[in-house]
N, C-alpha and C positions, 0 to 999 in steps of 0.2 A: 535524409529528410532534414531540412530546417526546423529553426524553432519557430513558433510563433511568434508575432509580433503586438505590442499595445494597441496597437492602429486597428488589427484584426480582431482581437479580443471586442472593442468598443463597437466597429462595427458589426460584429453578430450580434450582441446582446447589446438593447437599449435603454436598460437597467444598469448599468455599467457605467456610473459617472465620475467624470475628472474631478468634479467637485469633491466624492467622495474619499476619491483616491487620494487629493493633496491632506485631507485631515486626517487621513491614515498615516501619511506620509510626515506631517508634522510631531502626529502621537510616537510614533517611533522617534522622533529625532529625539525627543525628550528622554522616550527610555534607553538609557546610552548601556542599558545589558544587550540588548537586541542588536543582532546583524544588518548590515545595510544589504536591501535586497532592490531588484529590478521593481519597475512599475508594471509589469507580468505579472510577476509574482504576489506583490498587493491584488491586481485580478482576480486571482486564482482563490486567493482566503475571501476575497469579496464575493463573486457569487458562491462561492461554498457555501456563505454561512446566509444566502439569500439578499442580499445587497444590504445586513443589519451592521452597522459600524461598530456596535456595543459589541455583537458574539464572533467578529471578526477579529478585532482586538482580543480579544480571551483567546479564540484560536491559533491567531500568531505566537501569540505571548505561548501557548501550550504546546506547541510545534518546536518551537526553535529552545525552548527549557528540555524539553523529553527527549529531542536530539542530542544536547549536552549529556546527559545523565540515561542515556544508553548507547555506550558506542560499543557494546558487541552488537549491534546494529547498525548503527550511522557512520562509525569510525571506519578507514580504511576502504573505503568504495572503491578499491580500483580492480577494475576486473582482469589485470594481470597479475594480482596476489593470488598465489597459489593455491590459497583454500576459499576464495572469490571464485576463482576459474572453473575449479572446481566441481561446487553448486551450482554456477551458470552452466555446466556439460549435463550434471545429473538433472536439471529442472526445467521441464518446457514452461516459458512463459508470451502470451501472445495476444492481442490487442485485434479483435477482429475488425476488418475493414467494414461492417454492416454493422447500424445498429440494431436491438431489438425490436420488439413489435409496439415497445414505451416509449422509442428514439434514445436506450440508455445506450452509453459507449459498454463494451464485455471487453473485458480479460480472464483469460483463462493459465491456471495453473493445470501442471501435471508434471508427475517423475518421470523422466525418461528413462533411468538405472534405477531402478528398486532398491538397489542391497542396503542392505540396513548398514554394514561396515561403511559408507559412503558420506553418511544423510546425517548432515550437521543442520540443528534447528538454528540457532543463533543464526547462521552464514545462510540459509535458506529465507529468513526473513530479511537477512541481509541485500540479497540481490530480487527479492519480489520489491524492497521496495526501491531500489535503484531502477529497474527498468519500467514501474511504476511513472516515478518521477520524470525520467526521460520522457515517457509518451506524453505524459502532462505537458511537460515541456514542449514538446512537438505540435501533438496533437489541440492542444487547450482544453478547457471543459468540458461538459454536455450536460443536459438535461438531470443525468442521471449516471452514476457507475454500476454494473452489475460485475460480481465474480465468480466464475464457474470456478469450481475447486474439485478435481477429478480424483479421486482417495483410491483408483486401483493401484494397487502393488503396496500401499501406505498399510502395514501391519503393524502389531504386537512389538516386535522391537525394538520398529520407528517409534511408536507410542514412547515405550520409557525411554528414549533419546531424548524426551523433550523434556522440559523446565517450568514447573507452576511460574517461579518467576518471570522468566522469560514473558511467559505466555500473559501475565496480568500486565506485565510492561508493554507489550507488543498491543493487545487489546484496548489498553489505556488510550495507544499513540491513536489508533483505528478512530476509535470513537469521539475521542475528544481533541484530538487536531488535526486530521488528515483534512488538505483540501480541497476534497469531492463530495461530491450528494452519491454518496454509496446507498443505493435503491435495494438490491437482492443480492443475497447470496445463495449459489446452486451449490449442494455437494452431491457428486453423480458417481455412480460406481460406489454406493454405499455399504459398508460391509459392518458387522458388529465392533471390530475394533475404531470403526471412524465413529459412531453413533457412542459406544465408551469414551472418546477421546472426547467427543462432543458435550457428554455428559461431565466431562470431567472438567472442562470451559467453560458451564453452564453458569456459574456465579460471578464471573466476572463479566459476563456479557446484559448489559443493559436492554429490557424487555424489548427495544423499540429496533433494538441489533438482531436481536434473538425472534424477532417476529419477522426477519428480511429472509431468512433463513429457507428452504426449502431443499429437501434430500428427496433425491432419483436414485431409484435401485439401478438405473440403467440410463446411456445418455440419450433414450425416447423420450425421457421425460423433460428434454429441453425444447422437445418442439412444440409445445404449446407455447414458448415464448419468444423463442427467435427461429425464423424462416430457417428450414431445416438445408436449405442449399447453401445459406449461408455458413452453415459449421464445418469442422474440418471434417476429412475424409473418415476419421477412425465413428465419428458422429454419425455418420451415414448423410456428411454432407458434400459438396463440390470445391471447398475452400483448398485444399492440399493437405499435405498429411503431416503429424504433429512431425516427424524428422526435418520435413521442409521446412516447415514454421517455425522452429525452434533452429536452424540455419540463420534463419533470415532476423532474427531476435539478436544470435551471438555478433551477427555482422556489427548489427546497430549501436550492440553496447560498446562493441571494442573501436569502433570509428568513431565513438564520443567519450574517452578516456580523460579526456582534458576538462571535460563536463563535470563528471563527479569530482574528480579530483580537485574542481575549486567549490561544489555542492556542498562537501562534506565539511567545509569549515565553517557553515551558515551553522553557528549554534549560539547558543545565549553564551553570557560571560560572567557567572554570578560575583565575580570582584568588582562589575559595575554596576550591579544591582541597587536601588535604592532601597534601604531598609534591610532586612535581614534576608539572606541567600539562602534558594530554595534546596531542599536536597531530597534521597530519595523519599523519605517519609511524608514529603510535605505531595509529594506528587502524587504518588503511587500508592499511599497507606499503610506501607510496608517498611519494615526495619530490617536487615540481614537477609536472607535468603533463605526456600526452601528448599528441600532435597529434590530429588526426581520425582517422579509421580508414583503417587504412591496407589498401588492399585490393589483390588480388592482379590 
């Protein structure tokens, strides 16, 4: 699959003005900490943030800083590193060709291997957001992002695997630079350790996050919002089965290696910052690091 193009972006959306894009395109020239990016990619932060110049600006500028100052994240995209490779065998991830019954694009998460000895949190947000990005890239915008997030086989284990930090960094990038209109989040196959792990994300998640949110004991609970033929087979729909899907995922990322591998150096440069250089506190609200989750 090709990437999308500026020509197509403008012609779907006719809120989408060159005009807007050249003073985007100036503002950055000025801020010589910021990466030189595509007129796509301006796109992409433009209707995110609703075609406003003001919160487009602050979303770039929050994108490409949070980048720098997380690279057990952002660093190292290439999905032939061994503990990349990894996470992309253990984690289905998948971009359904239908949208919902709101016209939002879906991607859905899911573990393909369980074991908790496997299941690295860092490297697991690491390639959600690489194959993420590629669809963006490919695909371009929509109306709306939804995320199904399928928590069967996610236990107890997996839980203390993860990292309050992490997880307030990660949360951080979500809400305040990703460039989509992220509409809902499903979590299906809900078990009391996902609903604990939930609770336990519940303060760093901004009300407006936290109200997209809806939890299905079972994946019935996704047909009131996308046509059920539309979902994969294990869904009880006609799409194919997460093995398939998750084939057709690993194809796409390893035939676009050259992709991330020049993705990953879009980050701010705070030696060319004007004024004083941001660091983790100024971002995050945080100094040092927490321990694992501390569970009751």
């Amino acid at each position: 699959m090709g990437f999308v193009t500026a020509e197509e972006l403008y012609g779907r959306d006719s809120n989408l003005k060159r005009d807007d894009v050249k003073i985007l395109q100036e503002w950055m020239d000025k801020e010589q900490h910021l990466p030189k990016i595509t007129e796509v990619s301006l796109l992409f932060f433009l209707h995110s943030c609703y075609y406003k110049i003001e919160a487009t600006k602050t979303c770039i500028e929050n994108y490409f800083t949070i980048r720098l100052h997380c690279p057990e994240f952002f660093k190292n995209q290439n999905p032939k590193d061994k503990d990349v490779e990894q996470q992309l065998r253990l984690l289905c991830m998948t971009v359904l060709p239908k949208k919902t019954k709101e016209n939002y694009s879906v991607m859905i998460t899911r573990l393909i291997d369980s074991s908790p000895e496997f299941y690295d949190y860092n490297n697991q947000i690491k390639v959600i957001d690489m194959v993420g990005t590629l669809t963006l890239m490919q695909r371009g915008p929509s109306d709306g992002q939804a995320m199904i997030m399928d928590s069967e086989g996610f236990g107890f284990a997996h839980m203390m695997k993860a990292n309050l930090t992490s997880s307030r960094k990660h949360l951080t990038f979500v809400q305040e630079a990703l460039p989509i209109r992220l509409k809902a989040i499903h979590i299906v196959n809900v078990s009391p350790t996902t609903e604990k792990f939930l609770g336990i994300l519940k303060p760093f998640i901004k009300k407006e996050l936290f109200d997209m949110i809806h939890l299905h004991r079972t994946p019935e609970g996704l047909h009131d919002y996308i046509n059920k033929d539309d979902l994969p087979n294990e869904y009880g729909g006609k799409l194919g089965s997460f093995k398939e899907l998750h084939q057709e995922m690993l194809k796409n990322v390893t035939e676009n290696m050259d992709f991330f591998v020049q993705n990953e150096k879009l980050v701010a440069d705070e030696s060319k910052r004007q004024g004083k250089p941001k660091n983790m506190g100024d971002i995050f609200g945080i100094e040092g690091t927490f321990k694992k989750l501390d569970i009751d």
